[in-house]
C-alpha positions as CSV (number, residue, x, y, z in Angstrom):
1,X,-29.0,-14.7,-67.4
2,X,-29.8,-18.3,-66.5
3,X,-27.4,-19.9,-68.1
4,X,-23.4,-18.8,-68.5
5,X,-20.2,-19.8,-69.4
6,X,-17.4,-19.1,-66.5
7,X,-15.1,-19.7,-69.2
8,X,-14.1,-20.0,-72.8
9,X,-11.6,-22.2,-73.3
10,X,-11.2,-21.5,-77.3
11,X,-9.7,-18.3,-76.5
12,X,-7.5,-18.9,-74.5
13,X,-4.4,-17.2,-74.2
14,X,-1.2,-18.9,-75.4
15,X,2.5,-19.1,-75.4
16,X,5.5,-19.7,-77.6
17,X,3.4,-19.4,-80.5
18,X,5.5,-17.0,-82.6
19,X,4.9,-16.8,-85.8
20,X,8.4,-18.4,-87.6
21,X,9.8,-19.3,-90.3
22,X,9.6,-22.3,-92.3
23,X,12.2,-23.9,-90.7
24,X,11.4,-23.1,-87.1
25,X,9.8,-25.5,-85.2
26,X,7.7,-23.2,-82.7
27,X,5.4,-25.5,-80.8
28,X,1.7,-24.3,-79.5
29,X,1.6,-24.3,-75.7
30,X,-0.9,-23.5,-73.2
31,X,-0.2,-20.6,-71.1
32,X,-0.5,-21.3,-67.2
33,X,-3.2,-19.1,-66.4
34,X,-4.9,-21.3,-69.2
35,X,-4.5,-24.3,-67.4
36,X,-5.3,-22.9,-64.1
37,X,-8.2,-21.5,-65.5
38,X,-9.6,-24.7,-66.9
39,X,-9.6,-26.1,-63.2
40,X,-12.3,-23.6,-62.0
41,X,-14.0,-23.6,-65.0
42,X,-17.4,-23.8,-64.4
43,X,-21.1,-24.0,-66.7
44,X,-24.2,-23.3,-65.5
45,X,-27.7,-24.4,-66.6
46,X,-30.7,-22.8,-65.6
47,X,-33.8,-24.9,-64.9
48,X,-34.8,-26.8,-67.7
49,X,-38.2,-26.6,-66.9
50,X,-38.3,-22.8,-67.7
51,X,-35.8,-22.9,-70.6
52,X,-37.1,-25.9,-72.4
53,X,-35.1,-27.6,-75.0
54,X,-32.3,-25.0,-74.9
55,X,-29.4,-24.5,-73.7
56,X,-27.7,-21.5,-73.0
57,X,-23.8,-20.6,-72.8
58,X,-23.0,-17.2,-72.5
59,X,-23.4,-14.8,-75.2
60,X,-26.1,-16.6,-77.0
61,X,-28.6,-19.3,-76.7
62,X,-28.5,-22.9,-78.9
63,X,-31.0,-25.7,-79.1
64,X,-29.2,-29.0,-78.2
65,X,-30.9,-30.2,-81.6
66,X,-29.0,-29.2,-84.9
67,X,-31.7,-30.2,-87.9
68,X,-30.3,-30.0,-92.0
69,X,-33.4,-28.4,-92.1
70,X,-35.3,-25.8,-89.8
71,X,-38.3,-26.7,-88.5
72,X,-41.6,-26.0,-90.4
73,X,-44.8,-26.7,-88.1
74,X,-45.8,-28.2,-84.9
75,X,-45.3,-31.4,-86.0
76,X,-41.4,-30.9,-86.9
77,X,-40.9,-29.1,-83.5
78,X,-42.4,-31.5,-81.2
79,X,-39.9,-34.1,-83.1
80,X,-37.0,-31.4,-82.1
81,X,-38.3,-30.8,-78.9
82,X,-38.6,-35.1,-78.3
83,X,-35.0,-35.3,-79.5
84,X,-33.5,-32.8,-77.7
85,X,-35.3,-34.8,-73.9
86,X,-34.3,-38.4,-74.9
87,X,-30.7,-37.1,-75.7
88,X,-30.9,-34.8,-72.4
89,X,-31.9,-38.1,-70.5
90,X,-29.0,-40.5,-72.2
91,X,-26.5,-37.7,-71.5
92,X,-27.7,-37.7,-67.5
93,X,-27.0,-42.0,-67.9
94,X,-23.9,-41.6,-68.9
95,X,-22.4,-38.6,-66.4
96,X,-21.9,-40.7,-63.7
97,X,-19.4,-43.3,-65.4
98,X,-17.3,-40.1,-66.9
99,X,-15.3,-39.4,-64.0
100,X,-14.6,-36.3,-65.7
101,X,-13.2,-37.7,-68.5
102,X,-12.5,-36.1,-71.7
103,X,-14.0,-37.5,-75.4
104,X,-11.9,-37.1,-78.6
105,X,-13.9,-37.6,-81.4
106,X,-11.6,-38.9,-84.3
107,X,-12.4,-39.6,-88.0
108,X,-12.1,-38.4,-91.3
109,X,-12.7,-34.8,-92.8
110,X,-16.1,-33.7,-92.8
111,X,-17.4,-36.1,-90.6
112,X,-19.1,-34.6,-88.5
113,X,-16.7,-34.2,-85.5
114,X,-17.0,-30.4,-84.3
115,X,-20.9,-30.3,-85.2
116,X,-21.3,-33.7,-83.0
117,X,-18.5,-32.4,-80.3
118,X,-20.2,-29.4,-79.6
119,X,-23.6,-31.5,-79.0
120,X,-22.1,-33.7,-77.2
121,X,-20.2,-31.0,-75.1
122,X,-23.5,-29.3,-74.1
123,X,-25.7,-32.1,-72.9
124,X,-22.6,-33.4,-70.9
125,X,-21.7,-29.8,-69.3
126,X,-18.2,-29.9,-70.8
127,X,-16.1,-27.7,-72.4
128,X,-15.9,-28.0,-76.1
129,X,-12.4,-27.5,-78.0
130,X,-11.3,-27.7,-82.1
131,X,-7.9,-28.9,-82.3
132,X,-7.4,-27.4,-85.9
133,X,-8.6,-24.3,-84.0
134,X,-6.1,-24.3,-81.8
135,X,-3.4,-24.8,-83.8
136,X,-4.6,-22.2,-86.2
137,X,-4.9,-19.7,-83.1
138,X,-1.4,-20.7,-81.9
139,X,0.4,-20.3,-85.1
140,X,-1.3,-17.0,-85.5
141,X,-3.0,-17.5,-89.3
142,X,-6.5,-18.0,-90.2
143,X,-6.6,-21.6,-91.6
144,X,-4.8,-25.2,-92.1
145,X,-4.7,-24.8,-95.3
146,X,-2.6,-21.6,-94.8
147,X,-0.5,-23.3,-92.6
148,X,0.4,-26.0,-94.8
149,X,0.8,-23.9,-97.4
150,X,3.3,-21.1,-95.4
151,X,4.8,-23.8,-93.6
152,X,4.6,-27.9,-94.2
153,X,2.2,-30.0,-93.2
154,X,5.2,-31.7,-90.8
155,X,5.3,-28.3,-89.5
156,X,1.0,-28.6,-88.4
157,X,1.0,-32.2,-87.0
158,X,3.9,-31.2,-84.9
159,X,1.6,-27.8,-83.4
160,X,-1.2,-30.6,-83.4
161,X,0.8,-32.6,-81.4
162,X,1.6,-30.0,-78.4
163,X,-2.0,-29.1,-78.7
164,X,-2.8,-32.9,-77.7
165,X,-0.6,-33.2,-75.3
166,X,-1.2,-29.7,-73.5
167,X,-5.3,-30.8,-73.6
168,X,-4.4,-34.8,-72.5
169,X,-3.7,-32.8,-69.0
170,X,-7.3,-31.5,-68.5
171,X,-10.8,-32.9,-67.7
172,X,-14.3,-32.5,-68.9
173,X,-13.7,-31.6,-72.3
174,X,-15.2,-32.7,-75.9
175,X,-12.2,-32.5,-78.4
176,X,-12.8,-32.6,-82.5
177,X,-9.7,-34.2,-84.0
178,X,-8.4,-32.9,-87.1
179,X,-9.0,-35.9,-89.7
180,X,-4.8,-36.8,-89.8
181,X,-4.7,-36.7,-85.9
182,X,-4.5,-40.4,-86.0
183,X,-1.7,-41.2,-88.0
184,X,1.0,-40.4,-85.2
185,X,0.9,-43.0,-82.3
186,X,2.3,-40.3,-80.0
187,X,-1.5,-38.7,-80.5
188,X,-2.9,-41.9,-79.2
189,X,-0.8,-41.8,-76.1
190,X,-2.4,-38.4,-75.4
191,X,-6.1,-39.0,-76.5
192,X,-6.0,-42.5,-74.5
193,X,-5.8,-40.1,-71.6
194,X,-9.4,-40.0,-72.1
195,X,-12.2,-41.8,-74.4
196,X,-11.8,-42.1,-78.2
197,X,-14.9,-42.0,-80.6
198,X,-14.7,-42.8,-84.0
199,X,-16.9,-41.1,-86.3
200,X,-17.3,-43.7,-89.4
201,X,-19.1,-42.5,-92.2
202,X,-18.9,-43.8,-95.7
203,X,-16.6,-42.3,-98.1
204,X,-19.6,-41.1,-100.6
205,X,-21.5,-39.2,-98.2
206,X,-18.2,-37.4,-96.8
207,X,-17.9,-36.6,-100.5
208,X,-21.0,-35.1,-101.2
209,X,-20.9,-33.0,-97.9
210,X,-17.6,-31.8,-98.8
211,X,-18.1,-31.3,-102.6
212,X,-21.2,-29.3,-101.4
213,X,-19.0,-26.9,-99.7
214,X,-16.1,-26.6,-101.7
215,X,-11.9,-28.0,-100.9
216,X,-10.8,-24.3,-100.3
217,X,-10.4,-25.3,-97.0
218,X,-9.3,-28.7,-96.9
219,X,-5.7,-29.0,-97.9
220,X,-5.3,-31.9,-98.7
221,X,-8.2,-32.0,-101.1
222,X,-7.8,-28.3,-102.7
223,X,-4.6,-28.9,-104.7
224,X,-6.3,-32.3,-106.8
225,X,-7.8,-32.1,-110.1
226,X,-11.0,-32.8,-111.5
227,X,-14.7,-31.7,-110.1
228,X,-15.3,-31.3,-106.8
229,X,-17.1,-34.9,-105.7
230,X,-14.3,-37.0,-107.9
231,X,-11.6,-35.3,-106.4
232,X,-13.0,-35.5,-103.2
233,X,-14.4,-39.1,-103.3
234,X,-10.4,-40.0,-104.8
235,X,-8.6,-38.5,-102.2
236,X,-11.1,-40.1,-99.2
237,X,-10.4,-43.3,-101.0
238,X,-6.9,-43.0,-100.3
239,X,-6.6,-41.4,-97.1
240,X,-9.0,-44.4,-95.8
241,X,-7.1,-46.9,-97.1
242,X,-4.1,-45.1,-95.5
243,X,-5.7,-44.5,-91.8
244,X,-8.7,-47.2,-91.7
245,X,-7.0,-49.4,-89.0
246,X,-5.6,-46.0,-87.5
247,X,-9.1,-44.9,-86.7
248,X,-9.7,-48.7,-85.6
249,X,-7.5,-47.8,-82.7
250,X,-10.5,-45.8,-81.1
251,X,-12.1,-47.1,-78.1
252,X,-15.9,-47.1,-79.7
253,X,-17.0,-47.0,-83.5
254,X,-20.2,-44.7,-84.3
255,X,-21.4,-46.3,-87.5
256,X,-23.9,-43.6,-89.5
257,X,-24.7,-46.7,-91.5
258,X,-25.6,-48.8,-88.7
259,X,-27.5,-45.2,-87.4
260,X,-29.3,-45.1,-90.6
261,X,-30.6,-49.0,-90.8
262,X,-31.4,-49.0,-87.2
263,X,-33.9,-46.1,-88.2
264,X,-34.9,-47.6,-90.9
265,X,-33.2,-44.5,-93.5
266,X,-32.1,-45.7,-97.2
267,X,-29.7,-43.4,-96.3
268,X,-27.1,-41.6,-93.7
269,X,-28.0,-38.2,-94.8
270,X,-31.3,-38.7,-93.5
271,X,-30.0,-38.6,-90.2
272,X,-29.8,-35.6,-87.8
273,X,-26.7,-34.4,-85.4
274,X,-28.2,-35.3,-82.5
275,X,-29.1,-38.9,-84.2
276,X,-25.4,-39.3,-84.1
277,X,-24.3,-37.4,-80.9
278,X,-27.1,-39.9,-79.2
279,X,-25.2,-43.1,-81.1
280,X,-22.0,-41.2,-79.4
281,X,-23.5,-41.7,-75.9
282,X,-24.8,-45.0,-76.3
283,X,-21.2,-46.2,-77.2
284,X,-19.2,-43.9,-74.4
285,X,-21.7,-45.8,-72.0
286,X,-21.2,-49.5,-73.3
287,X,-17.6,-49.1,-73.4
288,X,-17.3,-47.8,-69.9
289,X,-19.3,-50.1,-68.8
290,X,-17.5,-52.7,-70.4
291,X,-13.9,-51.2,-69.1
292,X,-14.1,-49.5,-65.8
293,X,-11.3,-51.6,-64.2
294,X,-9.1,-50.7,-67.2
295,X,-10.3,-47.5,-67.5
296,X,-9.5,-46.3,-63.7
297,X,-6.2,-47.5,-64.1
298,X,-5.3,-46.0,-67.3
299,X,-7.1,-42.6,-65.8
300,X,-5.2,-42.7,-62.7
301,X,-1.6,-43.2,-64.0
302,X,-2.2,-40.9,-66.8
């Protein structure tokens, strides 16, 4: 196979992640050998000349694109096809200023965040990690909203926590927040260990998408009243008004607004994944840019 992963980090093995009582505070850690794995970890591309627009890790091969819709015709594929280059070539710009540091992409539920990481984590050659997946894999159940329901939600952002802290130690990696990830400073200590990336989209269109797809999942949304889009739409009201200058903190600002006009859309859902994930780089590369004195020293004292 051309391509492989050496490594996948999401399954990582972990310790002192018993599952406890309510009033047990067992905190996720990663296991040595995970840690020591993650420094030889290693992904390889085969010539893009022979694989095209694809990229391949391990077990099955994804397009760098990611469409709402699949494509119908040439026409639609040779658009894929261009997007997936031009977002090759920005990612190739913006390798060099890395340093092999990591990106947390912070913002509000159902922005975006893991769809855009894992982008983002492919054309860069990093390692791509879910922080609600983690903490969900370390607790030992099978969703957030299980975990604040068996548990608290105190008991979650404290896992979340250890989970930051344990992946503030590594390099090369694409991390997707959880949407509340922001609202303890301690979190920012450990995600200014790398770059911060705020996904700002506006509060209607995170309603739609998550009205769309139901609030079983989301915990904080599942428990409100009323239909789907007014419950969600109330509860994004609040939780923005709670965490706005929270997310502020970030060290860039994607707009999907400011996406949408520069494209000339009426509106954000017009645009594509790898429409944002190419904002994303654009940003990372202005702000490094911008702050490589600041950066190197923030890097090297960690």
């Amino acid at each position: 196979m051309e391509a492989s992963a050496a490594l996948s980090l999401q399954s990582c093995s972990w310790i002192g992640t018993e599952k406890v009582g309510r009033k047990t505070g067992g905190f996720a850690r990663l296991s040595n050998r995970c840690l020591e794995e993650r420094k030889v970890a290693m992904v390889r591309f085969g010539d893009p000349r022979r694989s095209g627009a694809s990229i391949r890790t391990g077990h099955a091969e994804r397009k760098i694109f990611c469409c709402h819709k699949k494509p119908s015709g040439s026409e639609n594929f040779h658009n894929s096809f261009d997007e997936a280059l031009v977002l090759k070539r920005k990612s190739e710009e913006v390798l060099p200023y890395m340093s092999g540091r990591c990106i947390y992409l912070v913002g509000m539920m159902g922005s975006g965040k893991s769809t855009v990481g894992k982008i983002l984590a492919e054309v860069l050659r990093y390692s791509f990690f879910d922080s609600d997946k983690l903490v969900e894999q370390a607790v030992g159940v099978s969703s957030v909203a299980q975990i604040f329901e068996e548990y608290s939600e105190a008991f979650f952002r404290d896992n979340e926590s250890e989970v930051l802290k344990d992946l503030s130690s590594m390099r090369r990696l694409v991390v997707a927040t959880g949407g509340g990830a922001v609202i303890r400073p301690i979190n920012w200590k450990y995600m200014k260990q790398g770059i911060t990336i705020w996904l700002d989209v506006p509060l209607e269109a995170l309603a739609r998408r998550i009205a769309a797809v139901g609030t079983a999942s989301r915990p904080l949304l599942h428990q409100e009243p009323g239909d789907p889009y007014t419950k969600a739409f109330a509860k994004l009201t609040a939780l923005s008004e709670q965490r706005g200058k929270a997310y502020a903190n970030a060290d860039a600002r994607v707009s999907l607004e400011h996406i949408a006009d520069k494209k000339g859309h009426g509106d954000v859902h017009a645009l594509t994944p790898t429409d944002i994930a190419f904002e994303a780089l654009t940003q990372i590369e202005s702000y490094v840019i911008d702050n490589a004195a600041a950066l190197n020293h923030r890097f090297i004292l960690g």
